[in-house]
C-alpha positions in Angstrom: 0.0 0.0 0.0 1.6 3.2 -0.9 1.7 6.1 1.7 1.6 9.7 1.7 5.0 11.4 2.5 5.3 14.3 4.8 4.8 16.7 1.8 1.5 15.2 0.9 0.4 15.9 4.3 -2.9 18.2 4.2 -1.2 20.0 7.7 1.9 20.8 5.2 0.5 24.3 3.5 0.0 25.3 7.4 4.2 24.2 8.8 6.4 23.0 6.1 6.3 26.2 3.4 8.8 28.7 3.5 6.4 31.8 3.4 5.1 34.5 6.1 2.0 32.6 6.4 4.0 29.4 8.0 6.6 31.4 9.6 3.2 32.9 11.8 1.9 29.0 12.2 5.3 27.7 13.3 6.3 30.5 15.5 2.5 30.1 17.5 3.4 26.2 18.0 7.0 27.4 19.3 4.4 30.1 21.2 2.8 27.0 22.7 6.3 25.4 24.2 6.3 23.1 21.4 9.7 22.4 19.3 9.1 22.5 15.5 10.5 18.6 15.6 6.9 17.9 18.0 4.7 18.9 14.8 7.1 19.7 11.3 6.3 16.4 8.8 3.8 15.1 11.0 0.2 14.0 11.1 -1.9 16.4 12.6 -4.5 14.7 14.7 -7.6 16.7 15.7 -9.3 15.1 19.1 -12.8 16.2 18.5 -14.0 16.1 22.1 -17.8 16.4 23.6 -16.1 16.5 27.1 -18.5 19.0 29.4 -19.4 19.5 33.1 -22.8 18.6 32.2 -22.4 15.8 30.2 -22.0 12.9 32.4 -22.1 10.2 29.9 -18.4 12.0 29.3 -17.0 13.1 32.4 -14.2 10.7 31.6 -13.5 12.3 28.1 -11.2 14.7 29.6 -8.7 12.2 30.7 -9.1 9.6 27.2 -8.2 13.0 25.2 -4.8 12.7 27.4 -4.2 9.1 26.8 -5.2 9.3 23.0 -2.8 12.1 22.9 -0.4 9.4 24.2 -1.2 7.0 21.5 -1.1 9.8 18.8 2.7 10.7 20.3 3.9 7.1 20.4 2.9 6.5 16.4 4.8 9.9 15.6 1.6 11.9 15.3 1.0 15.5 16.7 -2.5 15.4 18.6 -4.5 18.7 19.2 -7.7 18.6 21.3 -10.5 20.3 20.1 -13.6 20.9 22.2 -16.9 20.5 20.4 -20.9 21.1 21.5 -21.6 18.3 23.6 -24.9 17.8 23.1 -26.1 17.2 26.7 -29.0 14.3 26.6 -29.6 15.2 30.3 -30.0 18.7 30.8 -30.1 20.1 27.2 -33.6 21.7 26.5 -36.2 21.3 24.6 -34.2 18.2 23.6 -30.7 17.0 22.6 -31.6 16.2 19.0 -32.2 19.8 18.1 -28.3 20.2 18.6 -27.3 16.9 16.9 -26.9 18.8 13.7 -25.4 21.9 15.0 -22.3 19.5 16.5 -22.6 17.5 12.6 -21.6 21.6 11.5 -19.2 22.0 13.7 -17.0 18.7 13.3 -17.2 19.7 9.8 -15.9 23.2 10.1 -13.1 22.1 13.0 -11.5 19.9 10.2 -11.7 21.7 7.4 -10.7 25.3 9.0 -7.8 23.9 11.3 -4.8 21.9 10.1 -5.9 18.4 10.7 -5.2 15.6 8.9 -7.3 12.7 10.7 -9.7 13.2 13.1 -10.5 10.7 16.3 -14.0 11.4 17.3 -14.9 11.1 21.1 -18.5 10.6 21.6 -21.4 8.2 23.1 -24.1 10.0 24.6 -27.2 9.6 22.5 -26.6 12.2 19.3 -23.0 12.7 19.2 -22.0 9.2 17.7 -24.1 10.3 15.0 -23.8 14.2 14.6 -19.6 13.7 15.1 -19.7 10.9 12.1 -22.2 13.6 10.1 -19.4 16.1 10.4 -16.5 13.6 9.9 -17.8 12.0 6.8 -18.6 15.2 5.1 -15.3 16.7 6.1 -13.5 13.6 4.6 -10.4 13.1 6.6 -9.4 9.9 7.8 -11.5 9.6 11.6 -11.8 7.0 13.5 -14.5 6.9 17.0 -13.6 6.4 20.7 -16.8 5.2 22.1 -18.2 6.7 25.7 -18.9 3.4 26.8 -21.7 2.2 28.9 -22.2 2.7 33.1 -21.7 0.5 35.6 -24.7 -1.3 36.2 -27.4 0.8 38.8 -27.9 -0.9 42.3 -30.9 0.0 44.7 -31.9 -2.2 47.7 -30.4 -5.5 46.0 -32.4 -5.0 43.2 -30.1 -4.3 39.3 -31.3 -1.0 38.2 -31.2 0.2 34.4 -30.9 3.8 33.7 -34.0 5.1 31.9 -36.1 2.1 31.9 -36.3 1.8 35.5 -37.0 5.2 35.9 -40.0 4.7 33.9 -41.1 1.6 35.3 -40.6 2.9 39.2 -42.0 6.4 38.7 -45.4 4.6 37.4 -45.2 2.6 40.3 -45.0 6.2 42.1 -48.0 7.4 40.5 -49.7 4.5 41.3 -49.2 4.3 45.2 -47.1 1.3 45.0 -43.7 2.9 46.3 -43.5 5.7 48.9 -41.8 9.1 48.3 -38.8 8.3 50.1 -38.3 5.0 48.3 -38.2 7.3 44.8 -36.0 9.3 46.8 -34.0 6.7 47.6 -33.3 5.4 44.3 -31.8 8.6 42.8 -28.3 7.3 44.1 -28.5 3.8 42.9 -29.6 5.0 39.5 -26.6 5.5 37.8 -22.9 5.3 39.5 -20.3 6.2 37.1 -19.2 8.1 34.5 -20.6 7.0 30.9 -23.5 6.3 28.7 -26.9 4.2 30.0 -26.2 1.1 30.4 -29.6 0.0 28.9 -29.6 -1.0 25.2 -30.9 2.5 25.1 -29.8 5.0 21.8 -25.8 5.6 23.6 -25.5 1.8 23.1 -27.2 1.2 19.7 -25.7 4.1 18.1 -22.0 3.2 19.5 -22.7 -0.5 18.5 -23.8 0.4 14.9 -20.2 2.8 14.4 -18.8 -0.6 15.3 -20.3 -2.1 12.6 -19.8 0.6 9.9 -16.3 -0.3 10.7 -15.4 3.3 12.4 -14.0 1.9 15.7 -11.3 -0.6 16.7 -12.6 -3.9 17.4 -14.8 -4.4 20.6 -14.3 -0.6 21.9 -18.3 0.0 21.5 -18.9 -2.2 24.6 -16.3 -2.0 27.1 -18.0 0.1 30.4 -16.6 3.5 30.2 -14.6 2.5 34.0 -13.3 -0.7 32.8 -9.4 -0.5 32.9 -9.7 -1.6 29.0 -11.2 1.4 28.0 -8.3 4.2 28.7 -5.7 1.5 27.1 -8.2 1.0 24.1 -8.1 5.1 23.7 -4.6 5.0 23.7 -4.5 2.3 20.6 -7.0 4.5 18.9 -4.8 7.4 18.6 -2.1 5.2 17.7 -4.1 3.8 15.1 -5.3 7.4 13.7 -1.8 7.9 12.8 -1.6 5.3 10.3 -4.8 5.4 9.1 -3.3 9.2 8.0 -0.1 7.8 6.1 -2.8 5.1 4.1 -5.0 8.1 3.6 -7.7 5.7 4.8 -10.7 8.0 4.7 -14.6 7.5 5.6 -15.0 7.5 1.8 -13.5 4.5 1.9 -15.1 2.5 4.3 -18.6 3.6 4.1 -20.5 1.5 1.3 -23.9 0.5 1.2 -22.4 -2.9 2.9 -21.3 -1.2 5.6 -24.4 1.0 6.2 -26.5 -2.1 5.9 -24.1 -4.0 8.6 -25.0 -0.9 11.0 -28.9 -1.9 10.3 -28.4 -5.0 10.8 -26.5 -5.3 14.2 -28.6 -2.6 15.5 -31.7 -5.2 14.6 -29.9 -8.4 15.9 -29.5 -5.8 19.2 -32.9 -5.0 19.9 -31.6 -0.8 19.4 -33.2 1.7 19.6 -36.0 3.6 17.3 -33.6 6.9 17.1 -31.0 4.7 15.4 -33.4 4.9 12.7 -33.2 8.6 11.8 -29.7 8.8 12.7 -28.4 6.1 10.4 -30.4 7.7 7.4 -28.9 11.1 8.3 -25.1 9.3 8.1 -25.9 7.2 5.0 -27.0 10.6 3.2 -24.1 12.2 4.4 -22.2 9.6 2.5 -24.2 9.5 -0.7 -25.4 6.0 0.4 -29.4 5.0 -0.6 -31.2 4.2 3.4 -34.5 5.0 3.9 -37.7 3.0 6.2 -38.1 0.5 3.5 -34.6 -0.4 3.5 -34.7 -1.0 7.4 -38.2 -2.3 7.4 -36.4 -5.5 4.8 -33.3 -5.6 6.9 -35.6 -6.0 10.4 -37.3 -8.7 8.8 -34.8 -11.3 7.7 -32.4 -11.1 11.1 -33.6 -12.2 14.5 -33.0 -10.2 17.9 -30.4 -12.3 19.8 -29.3 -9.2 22.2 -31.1 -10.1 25.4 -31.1 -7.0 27.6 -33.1 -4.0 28.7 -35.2 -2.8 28.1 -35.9 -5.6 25.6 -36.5 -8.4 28.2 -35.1 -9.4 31.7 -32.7 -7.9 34.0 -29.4 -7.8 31.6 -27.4 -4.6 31.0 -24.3 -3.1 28.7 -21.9 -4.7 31.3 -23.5 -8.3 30.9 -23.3 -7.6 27.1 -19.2 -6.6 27.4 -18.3 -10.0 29.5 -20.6 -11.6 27.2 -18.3 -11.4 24.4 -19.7 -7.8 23.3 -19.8 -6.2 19.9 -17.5 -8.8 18.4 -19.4 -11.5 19.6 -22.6 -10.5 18.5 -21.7 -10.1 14.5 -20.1 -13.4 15.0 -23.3 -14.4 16.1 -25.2 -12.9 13.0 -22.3 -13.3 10.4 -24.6 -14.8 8.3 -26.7 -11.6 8.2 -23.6 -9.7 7.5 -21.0 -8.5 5.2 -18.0 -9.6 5.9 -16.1 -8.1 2.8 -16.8 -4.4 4.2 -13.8 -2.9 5.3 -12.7 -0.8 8.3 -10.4 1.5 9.9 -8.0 -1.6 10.8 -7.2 -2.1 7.1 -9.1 -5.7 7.5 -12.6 -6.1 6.5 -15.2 -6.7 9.1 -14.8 -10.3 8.5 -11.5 -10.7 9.7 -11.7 -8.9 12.5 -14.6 -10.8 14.1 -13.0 -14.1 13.1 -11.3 -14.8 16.6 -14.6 -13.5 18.5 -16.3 -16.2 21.0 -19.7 -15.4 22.7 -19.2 -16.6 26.5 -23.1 -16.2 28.1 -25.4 -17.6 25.4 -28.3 -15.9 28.2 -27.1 -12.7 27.0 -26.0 -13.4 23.2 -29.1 -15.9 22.3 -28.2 -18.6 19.9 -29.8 -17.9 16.4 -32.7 -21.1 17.1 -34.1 -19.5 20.5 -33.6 -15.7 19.6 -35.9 -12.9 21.8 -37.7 -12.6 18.4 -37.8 -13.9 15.4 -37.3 -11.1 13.8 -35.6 -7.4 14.1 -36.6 -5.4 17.2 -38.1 -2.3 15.4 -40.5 -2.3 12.3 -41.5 0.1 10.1 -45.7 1.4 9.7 -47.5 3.0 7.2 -50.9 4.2 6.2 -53.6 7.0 6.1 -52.4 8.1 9.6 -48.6 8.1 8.8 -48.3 8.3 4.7 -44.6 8.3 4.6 -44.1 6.2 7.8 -44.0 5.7 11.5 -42.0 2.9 13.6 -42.0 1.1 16.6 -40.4 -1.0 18.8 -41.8 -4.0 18.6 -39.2 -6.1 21.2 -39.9 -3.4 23.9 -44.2 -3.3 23.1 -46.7 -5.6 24.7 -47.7 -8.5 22.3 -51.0 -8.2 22.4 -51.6 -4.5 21.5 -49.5 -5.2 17.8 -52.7 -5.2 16.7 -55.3 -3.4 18.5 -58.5 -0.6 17.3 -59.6 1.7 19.3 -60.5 5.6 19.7 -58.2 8.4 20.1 -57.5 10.2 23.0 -55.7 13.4 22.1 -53.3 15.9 23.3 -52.8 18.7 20.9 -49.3 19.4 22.4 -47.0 18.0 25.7 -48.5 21.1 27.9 -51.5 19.6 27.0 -50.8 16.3 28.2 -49.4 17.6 31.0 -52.7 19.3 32.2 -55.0 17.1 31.3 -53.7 13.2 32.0 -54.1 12.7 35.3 -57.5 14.3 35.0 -60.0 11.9 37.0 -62.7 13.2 33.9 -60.4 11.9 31.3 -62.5 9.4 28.5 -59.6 7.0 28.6 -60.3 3.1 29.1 -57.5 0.4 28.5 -58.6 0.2 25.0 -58.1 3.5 24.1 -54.9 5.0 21.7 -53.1 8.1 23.3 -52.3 10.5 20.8 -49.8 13.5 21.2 -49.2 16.2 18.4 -46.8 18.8 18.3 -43.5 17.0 18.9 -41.8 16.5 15.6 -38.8 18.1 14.1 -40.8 21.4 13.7 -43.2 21.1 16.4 -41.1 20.3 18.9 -39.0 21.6 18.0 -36.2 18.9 17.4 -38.3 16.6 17.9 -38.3 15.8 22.1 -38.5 12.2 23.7 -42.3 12.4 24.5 -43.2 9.2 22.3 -43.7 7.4 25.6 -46.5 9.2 26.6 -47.4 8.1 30.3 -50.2 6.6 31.4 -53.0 8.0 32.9 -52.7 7.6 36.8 -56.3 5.9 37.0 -55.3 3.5 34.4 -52.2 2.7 36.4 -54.2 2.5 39.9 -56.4 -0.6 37.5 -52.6 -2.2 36.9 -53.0 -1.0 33.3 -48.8 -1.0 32.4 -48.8 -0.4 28.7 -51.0 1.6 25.8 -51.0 2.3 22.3 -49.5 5.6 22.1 -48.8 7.4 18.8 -47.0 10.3 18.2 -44.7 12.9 16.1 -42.0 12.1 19.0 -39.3 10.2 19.5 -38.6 8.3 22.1 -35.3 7.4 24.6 -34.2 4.4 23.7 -34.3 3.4 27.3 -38.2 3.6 27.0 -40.6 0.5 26.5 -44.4 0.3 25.5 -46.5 0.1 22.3 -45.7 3.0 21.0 -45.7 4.4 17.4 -43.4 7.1 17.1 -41.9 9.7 14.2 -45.2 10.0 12.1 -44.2 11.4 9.2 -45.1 13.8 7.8 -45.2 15.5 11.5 -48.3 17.4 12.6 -47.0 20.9 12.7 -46.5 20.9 8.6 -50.3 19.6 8.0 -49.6 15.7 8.6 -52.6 13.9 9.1 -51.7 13.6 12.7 -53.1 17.4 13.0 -56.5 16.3 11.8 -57.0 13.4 14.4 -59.9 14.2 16.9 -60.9 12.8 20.2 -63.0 9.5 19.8 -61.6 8.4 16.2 -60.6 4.7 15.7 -57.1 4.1 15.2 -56.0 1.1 13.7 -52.8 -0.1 14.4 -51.6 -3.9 12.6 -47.8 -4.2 13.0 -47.5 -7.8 11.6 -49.2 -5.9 8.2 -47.3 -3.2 8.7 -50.4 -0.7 8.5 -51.4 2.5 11.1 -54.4 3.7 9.8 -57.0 6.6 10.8 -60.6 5.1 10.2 -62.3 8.8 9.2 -63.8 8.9 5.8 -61.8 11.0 3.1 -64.7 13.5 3.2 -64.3 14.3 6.7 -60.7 14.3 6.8 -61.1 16.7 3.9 -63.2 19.2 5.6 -60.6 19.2 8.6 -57.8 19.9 6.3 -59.7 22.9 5.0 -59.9 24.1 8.6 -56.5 23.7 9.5 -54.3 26.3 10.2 -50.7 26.1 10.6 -49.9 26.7 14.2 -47.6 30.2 15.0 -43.8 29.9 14.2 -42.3 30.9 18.1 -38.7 31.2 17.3 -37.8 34.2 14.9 -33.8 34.3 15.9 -30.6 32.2 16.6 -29.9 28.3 15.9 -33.7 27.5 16.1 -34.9 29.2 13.3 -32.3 28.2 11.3 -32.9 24.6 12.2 -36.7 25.3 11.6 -36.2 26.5 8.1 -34.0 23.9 6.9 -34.7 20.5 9.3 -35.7 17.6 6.9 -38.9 15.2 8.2 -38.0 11.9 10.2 -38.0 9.9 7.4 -35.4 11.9 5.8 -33.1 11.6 8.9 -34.0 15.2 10.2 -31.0 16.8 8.8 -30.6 20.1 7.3 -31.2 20.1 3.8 -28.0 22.2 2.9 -25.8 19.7 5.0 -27.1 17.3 2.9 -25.3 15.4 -0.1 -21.5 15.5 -1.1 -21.3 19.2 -3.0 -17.8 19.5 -2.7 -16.1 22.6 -0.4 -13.2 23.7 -1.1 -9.5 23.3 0.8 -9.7 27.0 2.8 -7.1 29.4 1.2 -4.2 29.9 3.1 -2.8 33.5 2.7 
């Protein structure tokens, strides 16, 4: 394989001319206490980092920068760290997703406006795996990902605690008198303790897993637990790694194929992931000129089983069962046959030959392909007069029985809505009824907030009612369970027929058909689209409105349109 010589290095117009512009980028470096040997003829390796005091799926970030740095070093590299928005799942308002493309931007412009010449992309929290490989792929440099890792599994009175999912399942127990106050109290400490990602099979772990898969991160790093003693040493052989991957000018063009974007689907299936791994994934595959769309994952969910048994899937396994279980490796080995094994990765081997050593060690946690959770994918894709271009749910996480289930609407024309009116003792809801929330798409939302699991009204709790149909513009943490149908598209705030649906109106939801149908005749639905009016646009300045004016529709990955594509930019002049 031939290599790139120091000249050919993109960091070259910046230190190794002989004009005034170089002179001014040497003499900062010497500036900095660095000798011109440290960085003159070497790759320049930008450490895109999402470190932040309130991120604590990352807390550790600022410590794997250091020993990444160490890796870079020890391969002849020169690492600079360069901190970038780090989309905060837990305190970031209205929601994290409305910044997932605003940190997509900004990797993009980091690369292309400094003197890199790879990039290794620290990330895991929820929407920067996918907004930092956004950025990377349409910058185009040689990148490679350092995963957050999972948590340590939660603990609370000698009961195995799962962030998210047992949040959800104690705080209806709350609402419905079965645990005291104090107990909720209580449980705050036990929820999560450590540093990293949920350690559910929530969106952290099924959007790290499917980077795996695309081939974008050494083998195994998506599932070690973020305080393993594996994790800092696999940080430091990423930046090693980076190094080469610079000299082979091994870039995301090269990896990324419709093979490998298919592989991503596929393990995220076989996992049980979650439903944001569904826009996400679209929003990377555009970014790399590669066909995805819910048809493409709909086929994909249907031919490979779910063999990933973990929360909030089924039973009391977590990320940490998963890593001793053999992990990442050890579940494409498990599905190989699903797989393509020619695609290539950021080793310089295919996928193939890097899982061909993996072993699978708790078959109760990596299910054997004849007694899989499911038969088939965990997540399917709906369609009909109540979701034209498509909805999805998560069918491993849903109760069986409400896959395919009628009944009449129960409406909430926005979350303050729902927030009023659901505990109301006067609400018209029975078990049979569908709950239905508007105004929480891409536009409505805006960005699109985890509502999708709307919660149950607190007298269908106190009759031990533990799961609905809901349906809604939302998404949904992947942490959350129920039967519910989420990123209806088109989204109710642009006129989709969600805005027209009324209190009392059967819904018709038949997930083995693939159908979600509103049973109102065309006439009537006509009349309500006459009287329609597009609700009031609230945000006139700043990020938001330019989100709102360019945001594509779930189905299209919610991306900004002119983000889209490969239009090529230009190398920035240096002068």
């Amino acid at each position: 394989m031939a290599r790139k010589t120091p000249e050919e290095l993109r960091s070259h117009r910046w230190f190794g001319v002989e004009d005034i512009r170089a002179f001014g980028h040497r003499s900062r470096m010497l500036q900095a206490g660095y000798s011109e040997s440290d960085f003159r003829g070497k790759p320049v390796i930008g450490i895109i980092n999402t470190w932040s005091e309130l991120s604590p799926c990352h807390f550790h970030f600022r410590t794997r920068a250091e020993e990444v740095k160490r890796g870079v070093w020890q391969a002849g590299g020169f690492p600079v760290e360069l901190p970038a928005h780090p989309v905060t799942e837990q305190y970031q308002k209205p929601t994290s997703m409305l910044y997932r493309n605003l940190l997509a931007m900004e990797t993009e412009e980091l690369a292309r406006s400094h003197p890199c010449d790879g990039l290794v992309l620290l990330g895991g929290c929820d929407k920067t795996p996918p907004g930092l490989m956004m950025g990377a792929i349409t910058a185009g440099l040689p990148c490679i990902f350092v995963p957050a890792g999972p948590m340590l599994r939660g603990n609370w009175r000698g009961k195995t605690l799962g962030s998210g999912s047992d949040v959800w399942k104690y705080h209806a127990e709350l609402r419905a008198g079965n645990i005291t106050e104090a107990q909720w109290k209580d449980m705050e400490g036990g929820i999560a303790r450590s540093f990293g990602t949920c350690m559910t099979a929530g969106t952290a772990a099924t959007m790290m897993l499917a980077v795996e898969a695309m081939g974008f991160t050494l083998p195994g790093a998506s599932s070690i637990p973020a305080a393993d003693s594996a994790h800092p040493r696999m940080a430091t052989e990423t930046g090693k790694r980076i190094v080469d991957m610079v000299w082979e000018d091994l870039t995301p063009q090269s990896i990324i194929t419709q093979a490998s974007i298919d592989n991503a689907v596929t393990a995220t299936m076989a996992f049980g992931g979650s439903t944001n791994a569904i826009p996400h994934l679209i929003a990377i595959a555009r970014r790399a000129g590669v066909p995805l769309d819910l048809e493409r994952f709909d086929a994909l969910s249907r031919r490979v089983p779910l063999v990933a048994n973990l929360r909030p899937n089924a039973g009391e396994k977590l990320m940490e069962d998963f890593f001793y279980a053999g992990g990442a490796q050890a579940l494409f080995h498990r599905i190989r046959e699903f797989l393509d094994l020619s695609a290539r990765t950021v080793t310089g081997h295919t996928l193939g030959e890097n899982i061909a050593g993996a072993e699978i060690f708790d078959e109760e946690v990596i299910l054997p392909l004849d007694r899989p959770l499911q038969a088939e994918g965990g997540l399917a894709v709906v369609k009909g007069s109540l979701a034209p271009r498509g909805a999805v749910i998560k069918t491993s996480a849903a109760e069986p029985r409400l896959l395919n289930h009628t009944g009449p609407a129960v409406v909430f024309e926005d979350y303050a809505d729902l927030k009023k009116r659901l505990d109301d003792p006067d609400l018209p809801v029975t078990p049979d009824s569908v709950l239905v929330l508007k105004q929480a798409g891409p536009q409505g939302g805006p960005g699109m907030p985890e509502w999708g699991m709307l919660p149950l009204p607190k007298k269908m709790l106190q009759q031990g009612v533990r799961d609905m149909v809901r349906i809604s513009d939302a998404r949904m943490s992947g942490t959350s369970y129920g039967t519910c149908v989420l990123h209806v598209a088109p989204e109710s705030h642009v006129g989709g027929p969600l805005a027209f649906v009324r209190d009392g109106d059967l819904i018709r939801l038949d997930v083995a058909n693939r159908k979600l149908d509103l049973l109102v005749d065309e006439a009537e639905m006509e009349r309500r689209r006459a009287a329609w009016k597009p609700p009031a646009r609230r945000y006139a300045r700043g990020w938001t409105s330019l989100y709102l004016d360019n945001v594509t529709q779930a189905d299209e990955g919610c991306d900004l349109a002119f983000l889209e594509g490969q239009q090529p930019t230009p190398e920035p002049d240096i002068y």
